[in-house]
Phi, psi and omega in degrees: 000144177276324189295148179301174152204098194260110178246143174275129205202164146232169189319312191265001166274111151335278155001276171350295164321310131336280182306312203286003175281325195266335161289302174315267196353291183276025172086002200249121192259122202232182185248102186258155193229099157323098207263357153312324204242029191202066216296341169299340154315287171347304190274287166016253162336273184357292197289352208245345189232031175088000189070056157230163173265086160288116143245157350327095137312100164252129169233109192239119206255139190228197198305105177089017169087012193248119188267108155272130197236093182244146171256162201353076156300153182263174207289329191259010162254351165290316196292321189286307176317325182268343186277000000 
């Protein structure tokens, strides 16, 4: 895949885990942020979720530059989003 893929997490969400095992799995290689240890991550999640720190936060900038911001997404709505 050409798309970016950023997801925001922390160390102890389940979810976090998930998702980033099933992308690792299927090859698809993405960039991750702790918004624990980054608090302007943080606020990121924030601004994007309502002012809460939801995570898996994934933002994935695809084919022409057009970014989707999704929560805790499932694997084949990252993969579509990236496609």
């Amino acid at each position: 895949m050409t798309a970016q893929i950023t997801m925001y997490s922390t160390p102890w969400c389940g979810y976090c885990k998930r998702l980033k095992s099933q992308l690792s799995r299927e090859g698809i290689e993405f960039a991750e942020i702790d918004i624990e240890q980054k608090p302007e991550a943080a606020d990121y999640v924030m601004s994007v979720n309502g002012g809460n720190q939801t995570v898996p936060t994934v933002v994935v900038v695809g084919a022409g530059g057009k970014q989707s911001v999704m929560t805790n997404p499932s694997l084949a709505q990252v993969k579509a989003a990236a496609a």
